[in-house]
C-alpha positions, 0 to 999 in steps of 0.5 A: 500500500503506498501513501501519499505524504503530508508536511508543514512548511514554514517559510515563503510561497516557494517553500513547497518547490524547495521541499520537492528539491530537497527530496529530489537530492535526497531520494533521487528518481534514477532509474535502476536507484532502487531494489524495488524496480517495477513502475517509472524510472525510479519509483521504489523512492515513492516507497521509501518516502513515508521514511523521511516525510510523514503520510499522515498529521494531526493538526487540531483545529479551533472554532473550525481553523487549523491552527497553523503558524503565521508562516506554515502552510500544508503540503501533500507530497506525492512524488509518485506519477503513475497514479494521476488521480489520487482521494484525500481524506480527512478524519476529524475526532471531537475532543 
């Protein structure tokens, strides 16, 4: 089962492009990079991923906002191309 990852920036609107870079440098799309070999060039680093970015967040919520810093911002990271199309959900616990 592959999922996709969720991050919180801080810092400018091109926080997110520098995000993907990072990951680019460290978990590179090379083909033949990676033992799990089946999908486009490098596509065992889609596996690899929740690793360093995690697939999941709880970030609480007050009077309906999340409460995120001044300068944060919510990324979903999904490095994987052969799945177009993919379904976000959302759970929300009452506490």
């Amino acid at each position: 089962m592959h999922t996709e990852e969720l991050s919180i920036t801080t810092g400018t609107t091109r926080s997110d492009e520098d995000l993907l870079e990072a990951i680019d440098d460290l978990l590179p799309a090379t083909e033949g990079a990676w033992a799990h070999r089946h999908g486009s060039p490098g596509h065992g680093r889609d596996h690899v991923l929740p690793a360093f970015v995690a697939p999941g967040l709880v970030i609480p919520l007050i009077d309906g906002a999340l409460t995120l810093g001044t300068w944060q911002s919510l990324a979903l990271v999904d490095t994987n191309v052969d799945n177009p199309e993919r379904t976000v959900r959302l759970s929300f616990v009452a506490g």
